[in-house]
PyMOL Python script that loads the backbone (N, CA, C, O; Angstrom):
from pymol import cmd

cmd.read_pdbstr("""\
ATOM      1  N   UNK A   1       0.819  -1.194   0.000  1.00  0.00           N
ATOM      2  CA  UNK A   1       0.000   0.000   0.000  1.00  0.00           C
ATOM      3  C   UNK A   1       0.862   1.258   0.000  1.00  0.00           C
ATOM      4  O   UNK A   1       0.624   2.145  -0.820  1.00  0.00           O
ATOM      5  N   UNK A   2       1.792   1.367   0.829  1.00  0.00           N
ATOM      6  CA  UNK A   2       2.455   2.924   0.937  1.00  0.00           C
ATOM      7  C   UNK A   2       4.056   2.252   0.723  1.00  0.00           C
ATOM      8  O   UNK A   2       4.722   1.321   1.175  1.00  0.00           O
ATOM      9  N   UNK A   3       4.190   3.332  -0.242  1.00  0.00           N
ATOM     10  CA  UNK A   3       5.722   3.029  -0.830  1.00  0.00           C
ATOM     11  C   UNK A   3       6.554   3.647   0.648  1.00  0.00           C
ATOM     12  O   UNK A   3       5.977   4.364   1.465  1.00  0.00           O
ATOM     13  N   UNK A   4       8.291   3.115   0.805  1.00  0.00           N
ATOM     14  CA  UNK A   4       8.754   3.795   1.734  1.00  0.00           C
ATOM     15  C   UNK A   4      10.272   3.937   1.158  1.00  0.00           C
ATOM     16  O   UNK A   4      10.953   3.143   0.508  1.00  0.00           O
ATOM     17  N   UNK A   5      10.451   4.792   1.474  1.00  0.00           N
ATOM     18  CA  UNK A   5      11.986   5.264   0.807  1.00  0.00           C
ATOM     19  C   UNK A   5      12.931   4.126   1.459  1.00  0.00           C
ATOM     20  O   UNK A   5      12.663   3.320   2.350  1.00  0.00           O
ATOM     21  N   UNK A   6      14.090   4.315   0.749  1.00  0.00           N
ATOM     22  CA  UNK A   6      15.424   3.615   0.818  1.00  0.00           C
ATOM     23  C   UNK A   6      15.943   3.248   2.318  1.00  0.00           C
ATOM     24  O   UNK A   6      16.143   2.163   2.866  1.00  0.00           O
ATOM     25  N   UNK A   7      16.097   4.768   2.813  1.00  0.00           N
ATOM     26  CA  UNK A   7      16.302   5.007   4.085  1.00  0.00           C
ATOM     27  C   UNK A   7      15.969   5.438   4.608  1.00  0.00           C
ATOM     28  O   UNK A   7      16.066   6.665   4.581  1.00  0.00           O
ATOM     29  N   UNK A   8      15.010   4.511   5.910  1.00  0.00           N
ATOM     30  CA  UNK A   8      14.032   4.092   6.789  1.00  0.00           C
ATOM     31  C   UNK A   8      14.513   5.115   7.959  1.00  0.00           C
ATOM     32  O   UNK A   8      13.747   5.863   8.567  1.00  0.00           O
ATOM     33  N   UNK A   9      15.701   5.032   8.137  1.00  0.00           N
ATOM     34  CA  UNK A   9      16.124   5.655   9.606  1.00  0.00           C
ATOM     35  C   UNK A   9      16.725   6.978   9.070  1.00  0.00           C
ATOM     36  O   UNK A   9      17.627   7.381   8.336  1.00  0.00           O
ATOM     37  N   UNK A  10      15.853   7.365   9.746  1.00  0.00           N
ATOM     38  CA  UNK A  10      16.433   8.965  10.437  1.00  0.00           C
ATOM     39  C   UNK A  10      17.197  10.155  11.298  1.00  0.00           C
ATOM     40  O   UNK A  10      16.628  10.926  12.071  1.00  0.00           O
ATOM     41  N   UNK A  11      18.183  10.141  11.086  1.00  0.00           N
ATOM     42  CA  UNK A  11      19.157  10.623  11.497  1.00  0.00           C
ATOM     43  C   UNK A  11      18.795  12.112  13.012  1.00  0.00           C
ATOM     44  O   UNK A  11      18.038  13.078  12.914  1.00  0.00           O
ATOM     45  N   UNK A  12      19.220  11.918  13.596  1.00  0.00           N
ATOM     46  CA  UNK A  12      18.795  13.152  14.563  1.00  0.00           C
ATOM     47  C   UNK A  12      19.364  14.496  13.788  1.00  0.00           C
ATOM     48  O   UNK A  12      20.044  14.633  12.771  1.00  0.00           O
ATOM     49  N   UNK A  13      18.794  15.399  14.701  1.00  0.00           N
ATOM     50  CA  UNK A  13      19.947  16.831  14.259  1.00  0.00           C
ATOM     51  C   UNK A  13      20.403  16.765  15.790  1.00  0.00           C
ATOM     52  O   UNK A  13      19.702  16.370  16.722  1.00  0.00           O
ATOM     53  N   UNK A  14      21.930  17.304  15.874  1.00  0.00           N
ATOM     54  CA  UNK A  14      22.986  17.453  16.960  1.00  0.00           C
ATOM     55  C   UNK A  14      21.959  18.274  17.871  1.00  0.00           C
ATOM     56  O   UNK A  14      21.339  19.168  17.296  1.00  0.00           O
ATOM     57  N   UNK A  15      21.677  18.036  19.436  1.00  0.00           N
ATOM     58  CA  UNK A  15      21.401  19.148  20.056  1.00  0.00           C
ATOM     59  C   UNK A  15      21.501  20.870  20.020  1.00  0.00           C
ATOM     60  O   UNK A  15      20.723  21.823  20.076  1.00  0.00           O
ATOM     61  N   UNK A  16      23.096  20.607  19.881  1.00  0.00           N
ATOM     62  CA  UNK A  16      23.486  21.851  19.795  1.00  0.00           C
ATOM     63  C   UNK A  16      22.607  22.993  18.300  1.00  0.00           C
ATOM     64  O   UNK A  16      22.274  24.175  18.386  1.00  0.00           O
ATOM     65  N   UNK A  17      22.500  22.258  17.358  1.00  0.00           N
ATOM     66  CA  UNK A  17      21.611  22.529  15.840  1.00  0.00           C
ATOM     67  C   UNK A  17      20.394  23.195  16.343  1.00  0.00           C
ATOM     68  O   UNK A  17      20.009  24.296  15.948  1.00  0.00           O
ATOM     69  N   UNK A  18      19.542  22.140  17.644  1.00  0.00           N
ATOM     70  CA  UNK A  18      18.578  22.144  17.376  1.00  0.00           C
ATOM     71  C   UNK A  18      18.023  23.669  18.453  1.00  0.00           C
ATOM     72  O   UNK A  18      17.016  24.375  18.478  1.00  0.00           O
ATOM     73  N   UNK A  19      19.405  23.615  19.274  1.00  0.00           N
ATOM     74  CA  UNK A  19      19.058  25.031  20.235  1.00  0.00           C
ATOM     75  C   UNK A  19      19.000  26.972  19.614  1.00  0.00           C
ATOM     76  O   UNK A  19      18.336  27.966  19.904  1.00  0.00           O
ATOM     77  N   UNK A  20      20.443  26.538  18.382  1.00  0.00           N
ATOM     78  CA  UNK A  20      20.562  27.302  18.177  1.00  0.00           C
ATOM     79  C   UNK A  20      19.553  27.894  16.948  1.00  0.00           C
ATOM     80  O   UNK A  20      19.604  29.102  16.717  1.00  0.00           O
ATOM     81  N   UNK A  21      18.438  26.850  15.993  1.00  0.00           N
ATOM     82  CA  UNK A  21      17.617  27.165  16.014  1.00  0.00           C
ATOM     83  C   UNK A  21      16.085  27.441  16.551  1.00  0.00           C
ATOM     84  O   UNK A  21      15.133  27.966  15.972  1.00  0.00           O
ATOM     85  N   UNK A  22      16.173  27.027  17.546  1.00  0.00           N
ATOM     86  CA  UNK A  22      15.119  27.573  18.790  1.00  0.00           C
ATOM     87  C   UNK A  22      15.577  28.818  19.242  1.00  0.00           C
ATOM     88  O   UNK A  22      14.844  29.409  20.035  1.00  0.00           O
ATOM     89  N   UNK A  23      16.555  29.305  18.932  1.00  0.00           N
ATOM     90  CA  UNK A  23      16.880  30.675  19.410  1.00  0.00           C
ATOM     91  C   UNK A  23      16.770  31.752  18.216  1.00  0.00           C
ATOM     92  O   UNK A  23      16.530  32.936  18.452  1.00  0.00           O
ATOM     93  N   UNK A  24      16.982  31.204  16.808  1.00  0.00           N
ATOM     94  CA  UNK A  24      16.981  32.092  16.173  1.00  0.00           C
ATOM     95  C   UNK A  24      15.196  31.911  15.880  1.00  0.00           C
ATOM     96  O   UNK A  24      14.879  32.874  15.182  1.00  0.00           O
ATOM     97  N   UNK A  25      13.852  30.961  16.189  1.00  0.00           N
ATOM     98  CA  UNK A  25      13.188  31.198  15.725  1.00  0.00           C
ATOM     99  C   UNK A  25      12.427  32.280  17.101  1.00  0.00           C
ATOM    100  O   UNK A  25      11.768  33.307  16.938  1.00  0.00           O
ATOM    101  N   UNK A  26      12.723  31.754  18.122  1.00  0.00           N
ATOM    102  CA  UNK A  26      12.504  32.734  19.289  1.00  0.00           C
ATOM    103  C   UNK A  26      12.644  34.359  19.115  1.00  0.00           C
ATOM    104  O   UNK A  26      11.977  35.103  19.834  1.00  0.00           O
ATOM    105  N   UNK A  27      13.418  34.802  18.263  1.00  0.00           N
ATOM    106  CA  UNK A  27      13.716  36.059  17.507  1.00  0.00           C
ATOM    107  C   UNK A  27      12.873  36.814  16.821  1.00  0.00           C
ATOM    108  O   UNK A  27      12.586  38.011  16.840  1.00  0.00           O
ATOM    109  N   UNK A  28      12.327  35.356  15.857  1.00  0.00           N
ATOM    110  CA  UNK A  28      11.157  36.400  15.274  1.00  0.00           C
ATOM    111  C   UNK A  28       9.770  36.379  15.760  1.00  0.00           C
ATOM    112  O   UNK A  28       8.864  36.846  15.071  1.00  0.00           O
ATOM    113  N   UNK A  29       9.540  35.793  17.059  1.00  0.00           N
ATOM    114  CA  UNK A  29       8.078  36.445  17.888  1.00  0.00           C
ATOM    115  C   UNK A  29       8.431  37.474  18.005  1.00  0.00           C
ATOM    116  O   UNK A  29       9.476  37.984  18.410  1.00  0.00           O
ATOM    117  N   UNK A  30       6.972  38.043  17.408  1.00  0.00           N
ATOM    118  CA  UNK A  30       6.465  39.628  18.190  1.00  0.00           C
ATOM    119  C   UNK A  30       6.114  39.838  19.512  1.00  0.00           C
ATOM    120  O   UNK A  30       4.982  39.523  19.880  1.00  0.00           O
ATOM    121  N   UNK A  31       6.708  40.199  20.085  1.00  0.00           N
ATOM    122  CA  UNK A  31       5.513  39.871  21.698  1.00  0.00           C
ATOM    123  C   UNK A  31       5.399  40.971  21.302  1.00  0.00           C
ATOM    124  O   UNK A  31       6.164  41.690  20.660  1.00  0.00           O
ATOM    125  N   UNK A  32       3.401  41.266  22.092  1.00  0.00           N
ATOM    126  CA  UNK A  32       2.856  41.830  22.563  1.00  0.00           C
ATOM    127  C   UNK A  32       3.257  43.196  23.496  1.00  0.00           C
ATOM    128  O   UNK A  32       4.420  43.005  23.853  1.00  0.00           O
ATOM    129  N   UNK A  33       2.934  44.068  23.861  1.00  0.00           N
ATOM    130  CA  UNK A  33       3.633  45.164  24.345  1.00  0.00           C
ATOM    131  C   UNK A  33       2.296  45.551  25.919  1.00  0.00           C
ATOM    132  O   UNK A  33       1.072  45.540  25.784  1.00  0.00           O
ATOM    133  N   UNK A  34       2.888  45.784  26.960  1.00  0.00           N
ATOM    134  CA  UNK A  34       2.052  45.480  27.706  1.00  0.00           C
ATOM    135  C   UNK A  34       0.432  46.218  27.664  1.00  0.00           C
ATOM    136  O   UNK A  34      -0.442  45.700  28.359  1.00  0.00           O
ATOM    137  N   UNK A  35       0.149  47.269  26.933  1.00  0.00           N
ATOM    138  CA  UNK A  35      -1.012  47.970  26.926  1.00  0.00           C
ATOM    139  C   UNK A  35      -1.959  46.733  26.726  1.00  0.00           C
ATOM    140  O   UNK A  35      -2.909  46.373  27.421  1.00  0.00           O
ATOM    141  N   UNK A  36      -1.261  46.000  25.204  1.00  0.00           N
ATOM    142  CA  UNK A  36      -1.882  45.032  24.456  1.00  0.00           C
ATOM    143  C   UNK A  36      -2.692  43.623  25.316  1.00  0.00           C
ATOM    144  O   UNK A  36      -3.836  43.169  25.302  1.00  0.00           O
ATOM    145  N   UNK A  37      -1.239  43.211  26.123  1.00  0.00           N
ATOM    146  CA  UNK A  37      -1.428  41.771  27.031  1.00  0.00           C
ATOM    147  C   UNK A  37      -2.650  42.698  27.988  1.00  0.00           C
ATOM    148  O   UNK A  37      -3.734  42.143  28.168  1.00  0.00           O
ATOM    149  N   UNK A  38      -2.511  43.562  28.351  1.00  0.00           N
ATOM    150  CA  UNK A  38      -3.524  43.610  29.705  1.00  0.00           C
ATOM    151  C   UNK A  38      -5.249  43.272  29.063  1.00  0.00           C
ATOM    152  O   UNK A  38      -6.176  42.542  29.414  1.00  0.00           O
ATOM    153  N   UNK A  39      -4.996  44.300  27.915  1.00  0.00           N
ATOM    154  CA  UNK A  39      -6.724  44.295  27.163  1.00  0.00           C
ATOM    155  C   UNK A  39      -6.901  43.048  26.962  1.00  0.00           C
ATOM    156  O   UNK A  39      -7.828  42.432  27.487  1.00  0.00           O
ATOM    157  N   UNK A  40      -6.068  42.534  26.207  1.00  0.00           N
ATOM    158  CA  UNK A  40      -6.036  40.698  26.017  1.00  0.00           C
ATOM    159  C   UNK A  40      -6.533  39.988  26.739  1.00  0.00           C
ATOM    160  O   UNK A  40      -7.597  39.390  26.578  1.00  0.00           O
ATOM    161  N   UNK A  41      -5.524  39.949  28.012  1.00  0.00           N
ATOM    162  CA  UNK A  41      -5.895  39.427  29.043  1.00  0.00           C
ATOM    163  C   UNK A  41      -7.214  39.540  29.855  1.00  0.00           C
ATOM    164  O   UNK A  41      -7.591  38.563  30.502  1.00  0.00           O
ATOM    165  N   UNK A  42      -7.889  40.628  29.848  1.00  0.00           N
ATOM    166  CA  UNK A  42      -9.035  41.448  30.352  1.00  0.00           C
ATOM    167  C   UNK A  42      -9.871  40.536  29.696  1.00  0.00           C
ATOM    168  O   UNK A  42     -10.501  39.727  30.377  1.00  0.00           O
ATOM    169  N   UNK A  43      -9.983  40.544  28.331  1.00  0.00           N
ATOM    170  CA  UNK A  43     -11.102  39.936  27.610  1.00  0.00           C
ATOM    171  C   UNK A  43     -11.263  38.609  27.652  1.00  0.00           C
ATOM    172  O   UNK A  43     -12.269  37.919  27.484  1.00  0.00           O
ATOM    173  N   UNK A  44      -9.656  38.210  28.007  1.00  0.00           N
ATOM    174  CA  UNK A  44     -10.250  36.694  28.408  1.00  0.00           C
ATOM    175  C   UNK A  44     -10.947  35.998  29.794  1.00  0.00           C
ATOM    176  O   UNK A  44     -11.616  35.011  30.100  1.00  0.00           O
ATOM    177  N   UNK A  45     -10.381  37.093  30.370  1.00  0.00           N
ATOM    178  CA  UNK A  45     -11.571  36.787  31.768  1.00  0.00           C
ATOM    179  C   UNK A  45     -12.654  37.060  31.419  1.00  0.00           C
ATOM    180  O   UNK A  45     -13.361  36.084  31.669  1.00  0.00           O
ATOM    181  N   UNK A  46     -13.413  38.090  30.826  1.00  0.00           N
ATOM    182  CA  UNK A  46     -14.519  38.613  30.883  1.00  0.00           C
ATOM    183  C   UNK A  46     -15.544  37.276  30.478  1.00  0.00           C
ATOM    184  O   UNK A  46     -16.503  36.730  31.024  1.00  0.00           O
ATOM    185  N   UNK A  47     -14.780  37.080  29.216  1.00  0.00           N
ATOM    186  CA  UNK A  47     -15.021  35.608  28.474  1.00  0.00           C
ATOM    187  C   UNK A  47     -15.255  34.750  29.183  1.00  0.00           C
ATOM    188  O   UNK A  47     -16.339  34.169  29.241  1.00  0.00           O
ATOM    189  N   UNK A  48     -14.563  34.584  29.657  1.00  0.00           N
ATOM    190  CA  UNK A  48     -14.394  33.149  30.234  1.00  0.00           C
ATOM    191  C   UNK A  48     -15.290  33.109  31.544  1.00  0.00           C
ATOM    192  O   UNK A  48     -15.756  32.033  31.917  1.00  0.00           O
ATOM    193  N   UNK A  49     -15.553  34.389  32.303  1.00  0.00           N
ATOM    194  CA  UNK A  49     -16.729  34.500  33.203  1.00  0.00           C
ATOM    195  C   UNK A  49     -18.633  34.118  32.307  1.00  0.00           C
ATOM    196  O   UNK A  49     -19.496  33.242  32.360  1.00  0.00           O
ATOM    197  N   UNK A  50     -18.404  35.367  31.627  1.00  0.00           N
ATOM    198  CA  UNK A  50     -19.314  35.183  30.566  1.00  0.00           C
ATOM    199  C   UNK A  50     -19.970  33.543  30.489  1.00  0.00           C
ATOM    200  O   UNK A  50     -20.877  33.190  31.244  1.00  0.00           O
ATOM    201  N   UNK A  51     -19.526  32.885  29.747  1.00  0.00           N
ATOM    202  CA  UNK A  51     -19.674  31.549  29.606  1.00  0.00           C
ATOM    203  C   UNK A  51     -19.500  30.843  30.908  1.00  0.00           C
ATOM    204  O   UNK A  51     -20.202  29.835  30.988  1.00  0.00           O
ATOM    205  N   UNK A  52     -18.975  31.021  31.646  1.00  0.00           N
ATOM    206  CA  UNK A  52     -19.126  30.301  32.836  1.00  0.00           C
ATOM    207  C   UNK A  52     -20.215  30.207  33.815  1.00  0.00           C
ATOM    208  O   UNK A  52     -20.488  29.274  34.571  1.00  0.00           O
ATOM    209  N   UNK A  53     -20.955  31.678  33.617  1.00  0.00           N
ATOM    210  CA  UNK A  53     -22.511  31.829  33.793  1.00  0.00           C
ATOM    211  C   UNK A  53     -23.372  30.959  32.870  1.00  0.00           C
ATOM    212  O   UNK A  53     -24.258  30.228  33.312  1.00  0.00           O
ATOM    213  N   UNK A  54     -23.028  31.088  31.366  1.00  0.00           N
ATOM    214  CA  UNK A  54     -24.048  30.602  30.537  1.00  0.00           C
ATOM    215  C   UNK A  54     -24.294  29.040  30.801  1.00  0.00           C
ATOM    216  O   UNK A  54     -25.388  28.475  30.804  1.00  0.00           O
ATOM    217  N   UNK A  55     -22.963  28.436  31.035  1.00  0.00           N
ATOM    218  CA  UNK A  55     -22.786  27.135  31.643  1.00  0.00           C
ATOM    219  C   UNK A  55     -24.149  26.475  32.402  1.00  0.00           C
ATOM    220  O   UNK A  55     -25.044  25.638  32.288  1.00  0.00           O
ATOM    221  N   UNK A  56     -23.511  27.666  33.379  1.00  0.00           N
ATOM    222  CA  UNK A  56     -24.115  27.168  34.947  1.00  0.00           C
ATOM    223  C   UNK A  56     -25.529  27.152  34.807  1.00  0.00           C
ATOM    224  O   UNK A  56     -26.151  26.248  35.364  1.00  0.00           O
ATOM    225  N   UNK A  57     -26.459  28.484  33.789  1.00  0.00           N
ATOM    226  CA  UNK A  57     -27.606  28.543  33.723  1.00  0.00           C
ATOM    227  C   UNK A  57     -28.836  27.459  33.143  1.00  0.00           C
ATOM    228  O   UNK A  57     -29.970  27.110  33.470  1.00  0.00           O
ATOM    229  N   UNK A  58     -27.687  27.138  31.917  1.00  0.00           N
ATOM    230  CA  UNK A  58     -27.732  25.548  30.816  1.00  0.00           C
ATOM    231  C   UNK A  58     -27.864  24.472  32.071  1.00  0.00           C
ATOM    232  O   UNK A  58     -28.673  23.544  32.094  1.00  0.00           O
ATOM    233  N   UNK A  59     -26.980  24.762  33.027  1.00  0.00           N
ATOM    234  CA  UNK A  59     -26.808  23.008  33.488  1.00  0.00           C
ATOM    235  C   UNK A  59     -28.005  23.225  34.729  1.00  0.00           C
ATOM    236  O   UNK A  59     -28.338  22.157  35.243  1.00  0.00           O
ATOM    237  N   UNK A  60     -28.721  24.499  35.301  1.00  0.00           N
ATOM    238  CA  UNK A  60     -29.655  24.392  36.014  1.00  0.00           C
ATOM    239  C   UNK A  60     -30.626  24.482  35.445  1.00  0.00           C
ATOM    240  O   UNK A  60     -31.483  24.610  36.320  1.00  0.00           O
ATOM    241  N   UNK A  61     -31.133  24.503  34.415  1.00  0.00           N
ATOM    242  CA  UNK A  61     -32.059  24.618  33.311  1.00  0.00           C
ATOM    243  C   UNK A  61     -32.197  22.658  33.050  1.00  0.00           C
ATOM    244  O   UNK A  61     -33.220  22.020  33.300  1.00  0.00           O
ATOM    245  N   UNK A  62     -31.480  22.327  32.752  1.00  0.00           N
ATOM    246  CA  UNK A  62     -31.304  20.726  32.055  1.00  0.00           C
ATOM    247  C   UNK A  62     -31.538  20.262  33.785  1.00  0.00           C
ATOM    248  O   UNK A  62     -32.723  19.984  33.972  1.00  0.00           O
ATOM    249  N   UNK A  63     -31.117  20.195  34.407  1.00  0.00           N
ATOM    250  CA  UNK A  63     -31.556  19.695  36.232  1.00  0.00           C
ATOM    251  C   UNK A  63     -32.930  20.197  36.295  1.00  0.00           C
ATOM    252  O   UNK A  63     -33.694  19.233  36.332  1.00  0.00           O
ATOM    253  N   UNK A  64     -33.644  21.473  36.327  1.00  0.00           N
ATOM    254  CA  UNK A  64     -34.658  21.613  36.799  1.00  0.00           C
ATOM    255  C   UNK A  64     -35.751  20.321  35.792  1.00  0.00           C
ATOM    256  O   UNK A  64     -36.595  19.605  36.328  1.00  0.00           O
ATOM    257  N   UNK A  65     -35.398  20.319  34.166  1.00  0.00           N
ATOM    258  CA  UNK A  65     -35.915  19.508  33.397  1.00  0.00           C
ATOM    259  C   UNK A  65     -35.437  18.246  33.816  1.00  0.00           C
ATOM    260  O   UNK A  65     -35.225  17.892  32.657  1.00  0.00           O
ATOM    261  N   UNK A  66     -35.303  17.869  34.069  1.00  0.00           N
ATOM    262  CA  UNK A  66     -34.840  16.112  34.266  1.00  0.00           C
ATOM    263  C   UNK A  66     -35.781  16.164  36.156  1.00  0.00           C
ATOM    264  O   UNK A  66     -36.404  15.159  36.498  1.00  0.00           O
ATOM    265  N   UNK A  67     -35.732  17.111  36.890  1.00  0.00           N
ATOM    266  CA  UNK A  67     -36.230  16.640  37.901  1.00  0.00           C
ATOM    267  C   UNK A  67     -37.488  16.354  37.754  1.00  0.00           C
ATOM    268  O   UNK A  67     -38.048  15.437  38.354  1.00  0.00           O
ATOM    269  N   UNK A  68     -38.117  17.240  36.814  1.00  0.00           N
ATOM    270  CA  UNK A  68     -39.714  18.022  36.451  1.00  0.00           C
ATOM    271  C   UNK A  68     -40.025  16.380  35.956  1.00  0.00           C
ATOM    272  O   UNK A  68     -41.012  15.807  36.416  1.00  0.00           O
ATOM    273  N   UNK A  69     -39.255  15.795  35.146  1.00  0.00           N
ATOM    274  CA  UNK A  69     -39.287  14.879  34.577  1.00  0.00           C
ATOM    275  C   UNK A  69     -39.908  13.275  35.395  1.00  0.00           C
ATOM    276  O   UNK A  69     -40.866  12.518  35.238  1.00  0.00           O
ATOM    277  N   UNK A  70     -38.729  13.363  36.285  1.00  0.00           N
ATOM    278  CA  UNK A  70     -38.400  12.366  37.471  1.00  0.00           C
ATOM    279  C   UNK A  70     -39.666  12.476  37.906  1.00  0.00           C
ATOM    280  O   UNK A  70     -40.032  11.857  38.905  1.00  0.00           O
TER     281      UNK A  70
END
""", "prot")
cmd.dss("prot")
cmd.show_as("cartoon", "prot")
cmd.util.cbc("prot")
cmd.orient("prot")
C-alpha cells in the first residue's frame, strides 16, 4: 500500500543545531507590548466568566428539566 523510501532511519539533528535554532526562531516572535497583554488578558476573563454563567444557567435549566421529569 504505501511506498517507503530507501532510508528508513532517520538521522537526529545534533542538540546543539537544534538550540541554536530555537533561538533564532525565538527572535522572530512579536511579543505583545504590555497595553496590548492587559486588554487581552481582560477579555479573556470577561469571556471566560461570561460563559461560565451561561454554563451554569444551561446546566440548572437541564436539572430543573430532568427533575420536572423524574
Amino acid at each position: 500500500m504505501g511506498e517507503t523510501t530507501a532510508n528508513t532511519t532517520q538521522e537526529k539533528a545534533p542538540k546543539k543545531s537544534w538550540f541554536k535554532g530555537l533561538k533564532s526562531e525565538f527572535k522572530k516572535i512579536s511579543w505583545p507590548d504590555k497595553e496590548t497583554l492587559v486588554k487581552e488578558s481582560a477579555a479573556v476573563i470577561v469571556v471566560t466568566v461570561i460563559l461560565g454563567f451561561v454554563i451554569a444557567l444551561v446546566d440548572m435549566a437541564i436539572e430543573y428539566g430532568v427533575n420536572l421529569i423524574i
